[in-house]
Structure formats: structure tokens, C-alpha cells
C-alpha positions as CSV (number, residue, x, y, z in Angstrom):
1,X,0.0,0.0,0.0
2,X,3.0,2.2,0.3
3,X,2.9,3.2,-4.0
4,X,3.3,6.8,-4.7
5,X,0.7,8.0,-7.7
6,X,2.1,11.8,-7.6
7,X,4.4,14.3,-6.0
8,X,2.4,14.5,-2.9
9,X,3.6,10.8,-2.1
10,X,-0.7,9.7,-2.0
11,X,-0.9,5.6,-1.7
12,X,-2.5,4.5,-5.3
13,X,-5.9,3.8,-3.1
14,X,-6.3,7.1,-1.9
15,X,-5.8,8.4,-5.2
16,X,-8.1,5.7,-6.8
17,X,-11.0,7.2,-3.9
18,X,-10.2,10.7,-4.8
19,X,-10.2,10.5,-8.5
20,X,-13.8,8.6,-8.4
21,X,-15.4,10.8,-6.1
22,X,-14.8,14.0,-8.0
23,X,-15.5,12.6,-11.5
24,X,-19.0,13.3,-12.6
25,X,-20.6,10.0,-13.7
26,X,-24.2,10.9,-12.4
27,X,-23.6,13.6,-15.9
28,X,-22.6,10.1,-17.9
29,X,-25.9,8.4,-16.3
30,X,-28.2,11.2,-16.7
31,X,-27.1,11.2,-20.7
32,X,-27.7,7.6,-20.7
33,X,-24.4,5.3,-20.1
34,X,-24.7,2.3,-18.1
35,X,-22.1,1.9,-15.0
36,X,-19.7,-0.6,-17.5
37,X,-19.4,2.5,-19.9
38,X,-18.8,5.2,-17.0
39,X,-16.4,3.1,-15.9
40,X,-14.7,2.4,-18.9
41,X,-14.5,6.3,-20.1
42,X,-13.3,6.7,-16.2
43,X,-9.9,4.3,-16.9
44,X,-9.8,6.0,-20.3
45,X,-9.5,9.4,-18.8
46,X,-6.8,8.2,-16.3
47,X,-5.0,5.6,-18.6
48,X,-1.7,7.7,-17.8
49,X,-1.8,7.9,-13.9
50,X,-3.4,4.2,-14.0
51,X,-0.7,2.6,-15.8
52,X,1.8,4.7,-13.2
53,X,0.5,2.2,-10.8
54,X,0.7,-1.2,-12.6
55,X,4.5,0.0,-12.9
56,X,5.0,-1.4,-9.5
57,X,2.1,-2.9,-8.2
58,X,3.1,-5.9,-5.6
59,X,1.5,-8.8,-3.8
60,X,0.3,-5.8,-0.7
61,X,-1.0,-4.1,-3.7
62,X,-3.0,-7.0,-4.9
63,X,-4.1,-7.5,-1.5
64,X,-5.5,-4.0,-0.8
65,X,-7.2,-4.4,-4.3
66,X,-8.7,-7.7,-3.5
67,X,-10.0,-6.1,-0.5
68,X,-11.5,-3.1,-1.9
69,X,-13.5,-5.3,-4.3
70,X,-14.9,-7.6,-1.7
71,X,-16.0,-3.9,0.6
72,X,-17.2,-3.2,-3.2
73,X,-19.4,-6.2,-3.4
74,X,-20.6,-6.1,-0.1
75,X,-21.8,-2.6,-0.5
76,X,-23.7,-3.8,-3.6
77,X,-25.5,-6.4,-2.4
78,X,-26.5,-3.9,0.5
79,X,-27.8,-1.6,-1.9
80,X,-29.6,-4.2,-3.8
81,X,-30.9,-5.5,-0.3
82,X,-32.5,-1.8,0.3
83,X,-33.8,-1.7,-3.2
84,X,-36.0,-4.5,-2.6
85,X,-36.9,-3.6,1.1
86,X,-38.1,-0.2,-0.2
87,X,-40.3,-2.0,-3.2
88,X,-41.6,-4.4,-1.2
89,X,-43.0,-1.4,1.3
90,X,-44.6,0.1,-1.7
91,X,-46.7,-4.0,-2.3
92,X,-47.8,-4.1,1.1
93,X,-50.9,-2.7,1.9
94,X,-52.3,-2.2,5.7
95,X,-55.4,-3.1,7.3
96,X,-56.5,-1.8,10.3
97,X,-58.9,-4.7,11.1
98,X,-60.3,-2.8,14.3
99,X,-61.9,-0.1,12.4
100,X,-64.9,-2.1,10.8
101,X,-67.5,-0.7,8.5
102,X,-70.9,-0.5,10.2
């Protein structure tokens, strides 16, 4: 975890974090492009810094990276979780069965 990205000596990870948060992909999803596609143009854009990294990525590397796509994954399958927690609220209907019609 200890590879430099830039002059400011910032672990790749943090760099990866801080890259992703300030690009605009909710501008890429609002004109249409699925997540593979933002994603994609995302690596494009940052081919140069990216490939910096590869340059000498090691096994702690990998290891951080292996981690960060389990977290990932995790965090999806929360989301997903929600998703169908919130449309299952909208299915189910109440009945109050103490107020009866005369």
C-alpha cells in the first residue's frame, strides 16, 4: 500500500478514492451510459496515472485491491438488499382490522 501516484507521495488507493469521487458520472448516467461505460470512459481518462501504478504494483497491492473489491461487493449487495426492502414497502398494503364498517 505504500505506491506513490504523484508528487504529494498519496498511496495509489487514496488516489483511486479521490479521482472517483470527483468525477461526474451521475452527468454520464443522466445522458444515458450504463455503469460498464462510466467506468470504462473513467480508466480512459486516467489511462496515464493508472498505468503509473501497474509499474509497481506488488502482492500488498494486490491484497488491498482484493480487498476493496470484496468492501465493493458487499456494499452492492446492501444496496440491492434496500432496493427491494423499499419496493416491497410500496406492495404491502395495511389493514387496520379494528376499524370495521358498520
Amino acid at each position: 500500500m505504500k505506491k506513490i501516484i504523484n508528487k504529494k507521495n498519496e498511496p495509489w488507493f487514496k488516489w483511486l478514492t479521490r479521482e472517483l469521487n470527483s468525477y461526474e458520472a451521475f452527468q454520464d448516467f443522466e445522458s444515458g451510459k450504463n455503469p460498464r461505460d462510466v467506468a470504462e470512459d473513467f480508466i480512459s481518462r486516467n489511462s496515464t496515472a493508472i498505468s503509473e501504478v501497474f509499474e509497481n504494483f506488488d502482492e500488498e497491492d494486490k491484497d488491498t485491491l482484493d480487498q476493496f473489491l470484496k468492501l465493493t461487493e458487499c456494499e452492492m449487495h446492501v444496496f440491492r438488499i434496500l432496493e427491494k426492502q423499499i419496493e416491497l414497502r410500496k406492495k404491502v398494503r395495511f389493514v387496520d382490522f379494528k376499524k370495521r364498517k358498520n
